[in-house]
C-alpha positions in Angstrom: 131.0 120.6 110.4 133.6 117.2 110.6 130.9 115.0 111.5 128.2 116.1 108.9 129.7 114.5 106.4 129.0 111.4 108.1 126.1 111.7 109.2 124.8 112.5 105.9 126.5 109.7 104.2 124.4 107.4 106.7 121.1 108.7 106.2 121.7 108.5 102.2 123.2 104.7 102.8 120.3 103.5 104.7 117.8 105.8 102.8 119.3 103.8 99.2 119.1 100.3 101.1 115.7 100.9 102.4 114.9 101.8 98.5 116.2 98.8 97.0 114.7 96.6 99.0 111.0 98.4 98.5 112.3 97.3 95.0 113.1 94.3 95.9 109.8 93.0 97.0 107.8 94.9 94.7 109.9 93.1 92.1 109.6 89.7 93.5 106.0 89.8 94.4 105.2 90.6 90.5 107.3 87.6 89.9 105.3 85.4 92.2 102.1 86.4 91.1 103.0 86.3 87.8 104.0 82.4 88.6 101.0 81.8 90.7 98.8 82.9 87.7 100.8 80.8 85.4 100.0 77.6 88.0 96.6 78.7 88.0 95.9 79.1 84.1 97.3 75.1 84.0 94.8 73.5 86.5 96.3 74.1 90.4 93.9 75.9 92.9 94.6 77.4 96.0 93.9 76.2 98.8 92.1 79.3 100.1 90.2 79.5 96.9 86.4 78.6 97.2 86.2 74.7 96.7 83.6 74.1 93.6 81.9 70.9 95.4 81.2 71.4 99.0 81.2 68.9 101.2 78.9 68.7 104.7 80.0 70.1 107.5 80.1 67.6 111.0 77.1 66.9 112.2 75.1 68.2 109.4 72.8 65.8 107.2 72.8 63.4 109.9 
């Protein structure tokens, strides 16, 4: 019984740092999309996004 109350002090540490940073990066990644759809409502595309005039691949059309 000495060493349970360490051992359960551990698993609530790591279980409450584990939770914040689930938090952490659920927090910050509505951030960024929020900025990212802020960037896109002004003009600025992706670069993965679908390009709206395609260009020829090489070797094609020739």
């Amino acid at each position: 019984m000495k060493y349970a109350f360490y051992v359960y002090t551990s698993y609530g540490v790591a279980t409450f740092v584990i939770l914040c940073l689930i938090a952490w990066v659920w927090l910050d990644g509505r951030g960024r999309r929020k900025d990212l759809a802020e960037l896109e409502a002004s003009g600025f595309r992706r670069r993965s996004a679908q390009p709206t005039v395609e260009s020829p691949a090489k070797g094609e059309g020739t």
